[in-house]
N, C-alpha and C positions, 0 to 999 in steps of 0.2 A: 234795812240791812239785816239778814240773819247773823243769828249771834248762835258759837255752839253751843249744842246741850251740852257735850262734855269737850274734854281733852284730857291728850296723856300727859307722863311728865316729858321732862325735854330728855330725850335721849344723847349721847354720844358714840362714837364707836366702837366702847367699851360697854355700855350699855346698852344697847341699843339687840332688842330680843331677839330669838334665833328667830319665831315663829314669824315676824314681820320681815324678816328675809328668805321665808319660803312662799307658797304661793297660797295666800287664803283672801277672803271677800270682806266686802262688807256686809251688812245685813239688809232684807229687803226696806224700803225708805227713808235708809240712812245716806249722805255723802259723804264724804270726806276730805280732809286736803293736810298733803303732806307740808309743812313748813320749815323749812331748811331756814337756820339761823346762822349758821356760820359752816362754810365748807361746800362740798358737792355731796349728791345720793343721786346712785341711777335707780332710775324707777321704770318699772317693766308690766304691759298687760300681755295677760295670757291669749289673747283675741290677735295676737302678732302685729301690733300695732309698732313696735320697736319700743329701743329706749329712750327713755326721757333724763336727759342729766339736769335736776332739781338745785335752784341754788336759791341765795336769798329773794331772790329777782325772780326767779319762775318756780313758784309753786308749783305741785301735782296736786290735779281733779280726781279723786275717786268716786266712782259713779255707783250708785245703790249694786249690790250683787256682782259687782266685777273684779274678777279676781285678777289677781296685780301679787307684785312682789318688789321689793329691793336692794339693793348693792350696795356696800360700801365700796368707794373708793378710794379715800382716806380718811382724815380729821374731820368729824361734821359734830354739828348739835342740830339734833333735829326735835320737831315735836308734830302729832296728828291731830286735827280736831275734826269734830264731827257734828253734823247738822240734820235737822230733820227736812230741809229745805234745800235748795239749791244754793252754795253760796259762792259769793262774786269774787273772787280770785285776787282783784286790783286792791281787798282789804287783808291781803295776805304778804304784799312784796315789801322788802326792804325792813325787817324784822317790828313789824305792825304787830298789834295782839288785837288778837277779833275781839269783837265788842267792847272794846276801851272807846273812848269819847274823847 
């Protein structure tokens, strides 16, 4: 199971940066995955793929280089982690922390 090289802190709607509600990427062989801890986030690619509304239950895949954006919609705590790997989604739901045992 990949485990992140990093994360951020847990954000909330108060917190939660302007720059990850406009439209930026990630970096070339990085992933990422948004993890909604409590509330909704809509999560958007720039490829028109639509949106995605992120809850504890369904994390967002960010894919090396794609550039993405997100919404609040109300009360949420969220946090991003990132991987050098592709990582599996199913150790993300229901507020899970990657690589705990």
């Amino acid at each position: 199971m990949p485990v992140p090289s990093h994360s951020t802190s847990v954000f909330n709607e108060t917190t939660l940066p302007a720059a990850l509600r406009g439209e930026h990427r990630t970096k070339a062989g990085v992933w990422g995955v948004i993890q909604v801890i409590e509330g909704e986030l809509s999560f958007s690619l720039i490829n028109g793929d639509g949106e995605t509304i992120l809850t504890p239950d369904n994390p967002g895949l960010i894919l090396p280089e794609q550039t993405h954006w997100v919404e609040l919609i109300g009360p949420v705590r969220v946090q991003v982690h990132f991987y050098d790997q592709r990582p599996d989604l199913r150790d993300h739901h229901k507020h899970t922390r990657p690589g705990a045992a």
